[in-house]
C-alpha positions in Angstrom: 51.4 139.6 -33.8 50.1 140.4 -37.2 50.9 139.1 -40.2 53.9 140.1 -42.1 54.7 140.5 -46.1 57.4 137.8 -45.3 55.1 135.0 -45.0 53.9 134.9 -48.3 56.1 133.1 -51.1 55.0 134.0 -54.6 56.4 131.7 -57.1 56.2 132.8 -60.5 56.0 130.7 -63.6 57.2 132.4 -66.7 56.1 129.8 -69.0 52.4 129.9 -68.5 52.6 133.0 -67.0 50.9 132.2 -63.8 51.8 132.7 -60.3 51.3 130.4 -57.3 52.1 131.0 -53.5 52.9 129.8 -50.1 51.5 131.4 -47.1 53.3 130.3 -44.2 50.9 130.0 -41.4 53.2 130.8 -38.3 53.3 127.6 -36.7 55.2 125.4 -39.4 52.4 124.5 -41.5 51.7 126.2 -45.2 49.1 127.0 -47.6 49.4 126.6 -51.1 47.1 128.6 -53.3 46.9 127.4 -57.3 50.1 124.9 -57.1 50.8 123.7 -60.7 51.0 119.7 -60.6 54.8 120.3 -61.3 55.4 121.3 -57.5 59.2 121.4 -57.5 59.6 125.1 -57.1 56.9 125.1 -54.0 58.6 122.4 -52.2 61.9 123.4 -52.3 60.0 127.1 -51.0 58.0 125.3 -48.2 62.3 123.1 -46.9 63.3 126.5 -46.8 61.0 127.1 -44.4 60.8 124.2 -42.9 57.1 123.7 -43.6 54.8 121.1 -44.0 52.1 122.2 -46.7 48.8 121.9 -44.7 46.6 123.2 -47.0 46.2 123.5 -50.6 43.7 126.2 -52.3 42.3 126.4 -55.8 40.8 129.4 -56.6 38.9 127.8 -59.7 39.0 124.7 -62.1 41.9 125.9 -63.8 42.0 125.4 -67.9 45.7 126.1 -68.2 47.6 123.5 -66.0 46.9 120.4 -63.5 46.6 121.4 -59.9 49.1 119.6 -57.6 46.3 119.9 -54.8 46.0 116.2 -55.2 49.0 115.3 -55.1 50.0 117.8 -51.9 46.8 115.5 -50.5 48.8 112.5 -51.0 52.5 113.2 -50.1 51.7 116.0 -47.6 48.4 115.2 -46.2 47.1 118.6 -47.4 43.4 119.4 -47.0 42.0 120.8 -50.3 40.0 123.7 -50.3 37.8 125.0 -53.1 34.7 125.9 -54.1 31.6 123.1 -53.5 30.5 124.6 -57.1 32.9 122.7 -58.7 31.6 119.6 -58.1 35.5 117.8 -57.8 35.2 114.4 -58.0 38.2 113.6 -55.0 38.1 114.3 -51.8 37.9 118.2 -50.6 36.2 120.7 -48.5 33.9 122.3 -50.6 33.5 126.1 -49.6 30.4 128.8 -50.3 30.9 132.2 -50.0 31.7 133.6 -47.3 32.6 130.5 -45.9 35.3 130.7 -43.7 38.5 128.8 -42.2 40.8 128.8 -39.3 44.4 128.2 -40.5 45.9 128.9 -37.4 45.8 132.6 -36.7 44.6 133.4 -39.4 41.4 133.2 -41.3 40.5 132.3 -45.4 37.2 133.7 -46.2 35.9 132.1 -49.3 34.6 134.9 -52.0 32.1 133.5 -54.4 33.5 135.5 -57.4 32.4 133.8 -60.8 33.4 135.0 -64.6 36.7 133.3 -65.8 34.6 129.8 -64.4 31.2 129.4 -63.1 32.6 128.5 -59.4 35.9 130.8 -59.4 36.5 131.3 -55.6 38.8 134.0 -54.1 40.1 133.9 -50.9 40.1 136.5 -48.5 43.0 136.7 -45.7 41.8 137.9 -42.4 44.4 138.3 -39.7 42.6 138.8 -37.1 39.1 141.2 -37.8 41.8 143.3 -40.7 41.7 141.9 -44.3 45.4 141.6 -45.2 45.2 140.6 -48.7 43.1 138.5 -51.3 44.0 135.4 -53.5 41.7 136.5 -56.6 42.9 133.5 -59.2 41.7 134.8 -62.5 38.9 137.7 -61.1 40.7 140.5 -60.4 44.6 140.4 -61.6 47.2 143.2 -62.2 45.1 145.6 -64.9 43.1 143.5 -66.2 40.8 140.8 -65.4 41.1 137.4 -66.8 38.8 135.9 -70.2 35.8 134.6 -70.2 35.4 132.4 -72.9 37.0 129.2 -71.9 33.7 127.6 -71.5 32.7 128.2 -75.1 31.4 131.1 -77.2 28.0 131.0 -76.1 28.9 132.1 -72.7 31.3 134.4 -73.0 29.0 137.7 -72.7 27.1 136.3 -70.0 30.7 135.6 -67.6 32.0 138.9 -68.6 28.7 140.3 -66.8 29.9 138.0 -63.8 33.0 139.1 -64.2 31.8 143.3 -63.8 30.1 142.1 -60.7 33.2 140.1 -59.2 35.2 143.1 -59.9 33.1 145.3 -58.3 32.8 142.9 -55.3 36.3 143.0 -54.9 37.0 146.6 -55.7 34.8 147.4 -52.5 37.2 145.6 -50.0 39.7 147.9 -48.1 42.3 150.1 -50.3 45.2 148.6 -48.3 44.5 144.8 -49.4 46.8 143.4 -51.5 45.9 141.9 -54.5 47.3 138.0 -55.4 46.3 136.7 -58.7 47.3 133.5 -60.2 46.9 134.7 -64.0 49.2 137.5 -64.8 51.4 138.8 -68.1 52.0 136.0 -70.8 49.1 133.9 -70.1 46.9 132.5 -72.5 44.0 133.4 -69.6 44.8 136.9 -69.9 47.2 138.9 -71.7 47.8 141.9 -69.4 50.5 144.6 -70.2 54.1 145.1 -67.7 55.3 142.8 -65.6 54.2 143.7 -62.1 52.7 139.9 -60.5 51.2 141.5 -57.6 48.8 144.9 -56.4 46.2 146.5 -53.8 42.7 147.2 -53.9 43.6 150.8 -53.9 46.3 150.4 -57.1 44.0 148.6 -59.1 40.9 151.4 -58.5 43.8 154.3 -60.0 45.0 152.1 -63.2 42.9 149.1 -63.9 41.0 150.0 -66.9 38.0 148.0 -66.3 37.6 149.1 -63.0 37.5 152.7 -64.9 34.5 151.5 -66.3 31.4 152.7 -65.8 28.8 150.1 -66.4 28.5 146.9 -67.2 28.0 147.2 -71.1 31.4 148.8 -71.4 33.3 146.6 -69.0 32.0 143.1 -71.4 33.2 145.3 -74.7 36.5 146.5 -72.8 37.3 142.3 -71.3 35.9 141.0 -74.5 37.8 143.0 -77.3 41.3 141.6 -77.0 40.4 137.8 -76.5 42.7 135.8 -78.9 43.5 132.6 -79.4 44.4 130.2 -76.5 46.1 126.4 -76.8 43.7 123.4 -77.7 44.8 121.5 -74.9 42.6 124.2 -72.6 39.9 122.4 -73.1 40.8 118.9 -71.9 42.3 120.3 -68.4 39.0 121.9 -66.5 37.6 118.6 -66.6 41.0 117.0 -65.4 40.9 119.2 -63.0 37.4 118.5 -61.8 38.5 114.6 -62.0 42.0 115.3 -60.2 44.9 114.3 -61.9 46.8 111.1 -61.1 49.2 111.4 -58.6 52.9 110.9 -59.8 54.9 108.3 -58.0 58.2 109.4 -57.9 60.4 111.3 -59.8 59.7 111.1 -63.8 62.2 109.0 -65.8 63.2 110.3 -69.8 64.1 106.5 -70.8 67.0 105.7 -73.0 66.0 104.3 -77.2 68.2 103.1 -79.5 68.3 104.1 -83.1 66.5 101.3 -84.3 63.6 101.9 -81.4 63.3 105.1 -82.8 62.7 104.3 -86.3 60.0 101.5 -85.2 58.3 104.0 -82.9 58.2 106.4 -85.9 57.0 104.0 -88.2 54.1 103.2 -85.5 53.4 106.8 -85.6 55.1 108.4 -82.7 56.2 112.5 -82.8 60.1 113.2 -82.6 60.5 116.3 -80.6 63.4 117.9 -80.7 64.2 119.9 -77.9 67.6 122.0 -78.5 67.9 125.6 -79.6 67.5 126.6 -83.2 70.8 126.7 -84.5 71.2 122.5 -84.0 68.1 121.5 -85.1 68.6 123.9 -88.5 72.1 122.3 -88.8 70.5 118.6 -88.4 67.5 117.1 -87.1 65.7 113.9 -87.2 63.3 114.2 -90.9 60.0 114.7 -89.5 61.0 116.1 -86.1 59.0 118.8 -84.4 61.2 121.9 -83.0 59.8 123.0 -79.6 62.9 124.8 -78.4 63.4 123.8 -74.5 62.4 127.2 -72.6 60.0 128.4 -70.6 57.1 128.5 -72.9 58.2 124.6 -73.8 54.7 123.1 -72.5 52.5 125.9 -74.0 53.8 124.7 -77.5 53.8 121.2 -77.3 50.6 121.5 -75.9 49.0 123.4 -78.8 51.0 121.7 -81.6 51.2 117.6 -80.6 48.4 115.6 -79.7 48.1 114.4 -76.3 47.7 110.6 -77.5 50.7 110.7 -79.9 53.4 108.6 -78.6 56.7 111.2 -77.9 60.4 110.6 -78.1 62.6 113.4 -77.3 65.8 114.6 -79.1 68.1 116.7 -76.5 71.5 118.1 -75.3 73.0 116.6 -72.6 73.1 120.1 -70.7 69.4 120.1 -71.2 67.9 118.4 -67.5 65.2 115.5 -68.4 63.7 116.7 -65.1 62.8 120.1 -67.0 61.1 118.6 -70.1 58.8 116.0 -68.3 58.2 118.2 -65.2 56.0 120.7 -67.5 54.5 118.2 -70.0 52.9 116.8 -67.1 51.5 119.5 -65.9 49.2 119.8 -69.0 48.8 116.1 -68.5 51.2 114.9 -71.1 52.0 111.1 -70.3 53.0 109.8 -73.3 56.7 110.6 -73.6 58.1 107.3 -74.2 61.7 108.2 -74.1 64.9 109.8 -75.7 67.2 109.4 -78.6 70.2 107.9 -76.7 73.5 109.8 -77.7 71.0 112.4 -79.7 71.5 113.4 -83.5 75.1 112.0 -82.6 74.2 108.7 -82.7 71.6 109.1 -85.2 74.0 110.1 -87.8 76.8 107.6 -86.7 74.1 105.2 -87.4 74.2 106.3 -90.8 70.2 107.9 -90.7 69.5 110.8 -92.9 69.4 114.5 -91.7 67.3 117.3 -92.2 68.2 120.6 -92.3 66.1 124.1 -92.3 68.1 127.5 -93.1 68.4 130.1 -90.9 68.0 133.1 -93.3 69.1 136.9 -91.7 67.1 140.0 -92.0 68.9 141.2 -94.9 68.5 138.2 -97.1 64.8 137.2 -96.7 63.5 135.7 -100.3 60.6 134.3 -101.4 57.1 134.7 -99.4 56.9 135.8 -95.7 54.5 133.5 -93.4 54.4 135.3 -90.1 53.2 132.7 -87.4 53.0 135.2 -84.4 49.5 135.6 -82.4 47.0 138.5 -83.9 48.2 141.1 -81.8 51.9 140.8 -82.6 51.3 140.7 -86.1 49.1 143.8 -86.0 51.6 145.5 -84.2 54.1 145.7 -86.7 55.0 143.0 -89.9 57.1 142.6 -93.0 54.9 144.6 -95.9 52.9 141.5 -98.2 53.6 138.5 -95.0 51.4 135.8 -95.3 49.8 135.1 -91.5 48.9 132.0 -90.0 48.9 131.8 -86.2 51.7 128.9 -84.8 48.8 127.2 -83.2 46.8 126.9 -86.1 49.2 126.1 -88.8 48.8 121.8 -88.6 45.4 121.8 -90.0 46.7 125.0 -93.1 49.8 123.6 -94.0 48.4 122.9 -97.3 47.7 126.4 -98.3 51.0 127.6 -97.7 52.3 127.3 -101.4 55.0 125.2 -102.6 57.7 127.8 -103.6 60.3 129.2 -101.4 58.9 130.2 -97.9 60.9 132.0 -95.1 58.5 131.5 -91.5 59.1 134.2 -89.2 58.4 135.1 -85.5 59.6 137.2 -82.7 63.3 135.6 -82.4 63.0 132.0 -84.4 61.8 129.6 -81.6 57.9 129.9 -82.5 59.2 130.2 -86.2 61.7 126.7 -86.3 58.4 125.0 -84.6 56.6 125.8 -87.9 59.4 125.6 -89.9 59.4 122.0 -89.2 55.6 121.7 -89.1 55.8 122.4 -92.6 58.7 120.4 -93.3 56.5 117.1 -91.9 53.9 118.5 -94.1 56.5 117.3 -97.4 56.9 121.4 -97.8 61.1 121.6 -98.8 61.8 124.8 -99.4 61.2 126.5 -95.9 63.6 128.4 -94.0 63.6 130.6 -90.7 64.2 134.1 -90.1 67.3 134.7 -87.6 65.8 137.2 -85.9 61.9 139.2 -85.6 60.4 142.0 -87.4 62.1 145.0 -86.0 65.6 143.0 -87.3 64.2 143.2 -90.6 63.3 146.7 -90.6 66.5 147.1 -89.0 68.7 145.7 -91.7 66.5 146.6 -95.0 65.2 149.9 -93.5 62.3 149.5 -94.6 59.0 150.3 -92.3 56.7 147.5 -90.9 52.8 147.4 -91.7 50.8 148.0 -89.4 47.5 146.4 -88.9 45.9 143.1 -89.5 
């Protein structure tokens, strides 16, 4: 019996905007292809099944998140397959291409298929002598194809031309093979338009632009024009990766700090993050508190905005699950949350501690200078006529040439923009306030046009 579209469990993570999945192999056993180190979703996925996860596949060394192949090694007894190029320093079966393996009625056929890394794999499912579909990682994804210029600068060009040749490779399999990337829209690794997660062969060859290319030159100018910025803490992970990251006994625990702990750990140098939406924290927040507003994007902005060795204590609301802050800072390997304000700003104030507030200012009533903190391309898209820009992830090491006047920080709602609101406000800046709301609200109410442009 051939395999069926059923089998396969894609589970999507909106935050880093990646997608792993779970192939169930038809005899109770499962493979896992990318899982993020956080591997809640993908178990409770495989006891639906009633699966045990058998196998775990990385596709490449991946720069955005910790792969929970080492930990499916230890509590599942997963064998890990990648690529031998990679060099991982745990215990694996390293792959070439073409390589192949037996997973029980069907067969992975390893695809050596470099350009986003040196030894990016993709796996090829064979049920029986038919390719079915292909796990491409960050080669081929849904219109796009994912950068190559997380291993610096200097080797960008030369894995784009990788890159036209993986492509290529892939484009030549069968029109009816699906197509399974990892990297897909909202990720740093690639910044594709629409929201589709999955494709074919065939789909790809009618609308993927760089497949419409038609050479190599004009493929690297096509991948290579719309790189922007990605979060600092890419660069630490590949090599985490290639290490394996510890394996988590257990379930993660936010301990419970007093009011006085707090102060000490602050006067020792440890970050307050404050985790609940942007209306509390503008009404009161710890002074010096970071606002990363608890969503899905949570671990891409701590990541980029708090150093990994900075000691963390977290500020929440009790409707806000521990599990759901400390699930996704370790999966971009950040350890060092020592624990929570017990009883929140609640007890912070009943302890007689200052407050800090930040305005929320609407559309209508923006004064003072404009600092947009969106990424390049949103800001080109459309901004307030005369806004200052500074990227969110960059703003720590400018803070000082914002200028001291009045300053309203804007983004897209007011998530992005409290987190450099506050930034600022660390910074000794005191007259910053947010706007309620994004660009288009601001046109909106004033009726006056954006700029265009950067």
């Amino acid at each position: 019996m051939g395999m069926s579209e059923d089998q396969l469990t894609a589970l999507v993570d909106e935050g880093l905007g990646n997608s792993s999945y779970l192939l169930d192999l038809g005899d109770g056993r499962g493979l896992a292809v990318d899982p993020p180190r956080d591997l809640r979703a993908l178990h409770r996925a495989a006891a639906r099944r009633g699966l045990r996860i058998a196998y775990a596949a990385d596709t490449h060394l991946h720069a955005d998140f910790l792969s929970g192949a080492v930990q499916l090694a230890a509590d599942d007894g997963a064998t890990i397959l990648a690529s031998a190029a990679g060099m991982r320093a745990f215990d694996h079966r390293g792959l070439h291409d073409d390589d192949e393996v037996d997973v029980g009625g069907l067969t992975l056929r390893a695809l050596s298929t470099p350009g986003h890394t040196d030894e990016h794999l993709s796996f090829l499912v064979h049920d029986g002598s038919a390719p079915v579909g292909v796990f491409t990682g960050g080669s081929l994804i849904v219109g796009a194809a994912a950068r190559t210029d997380l291993l610096g600068q200097e080797r960008t060009l030369e894995l784009a031309h990788a890159q036209y040749a993986s492509l290529r490779r892939l484009a030549a399999l069968p029109d009816a093979t699906a197509v399974w990337p990892t990297h897909g829209a909202g990720s740093f690794c690639s910044a594709p338009p629409g929201a589709a997660r999955t494709s074919t062969i065939v789909l790809e060859k009618a609308t993927n632009p760089l497949l419409a290319a038609p050479d190599a030159d004009t493929f690297v100018r096509l991948l290579t024009a719309g790189l922007g910025s990605y979060p600092a803490y890419f660069a630490r992970l590949c090599e985490a990766n290639r290490q394996g990251p510890p394996v988590v006994s257990g379930e993660p625990v936010l301990a419970s700090l007093t009011v006085d702990q707090v102060r000490r750990l602050v006067a020792d140098g440890a970050a307050v993050v404050d985790v609940r939406p942007v209306a509390d924290v503008a009404a009161g927040h710890i002074p010096g508190a970071v606002s990363i507003a608890l969503r899905p994007v949570f671990a891409t902005w701590l990541g980029w905005v708090i150093d990994p060795q900075t000691p963390i204590v977290i500020v929440r609301n009790p409707d806000q699950p521990a599990a759901d802050i400390l699930w996704p800072a370790l999966n971009i390997g950040y350890t060092r949350i020592v624990g929570e304000l017990a009883g929140a700003m609640t007890a912070w104030t009943a302890a007689g501690q200052a407050t800090a507030t930040t305005a929320l200012t609407a559309p209508a009533q923006v004064r003072g200078s404009v600092l947009d903190i969106r990424q390049d391309s949103e800001y080109a898209a459309g901004h307030l006529p005369h806004a200052r820009h500074i990227e969110l992830g960059l703003l720590t090491a400018q803070a000082r040439t914002v200028g001291a006047g009045p300053v309203t920080v804007m983004c897209g709602h007011g998530e992005r923009a409290m987190t450099a609101a506050t930034l600022l406000q660390r910074q000794g800046h005191t007259d910053v306030s947010v706007l309620d709301g994004g660009a288009h609200d601001w046109a909106q109410a004033t009726g006056h046009p954006l700029e265009e442009g950067a």
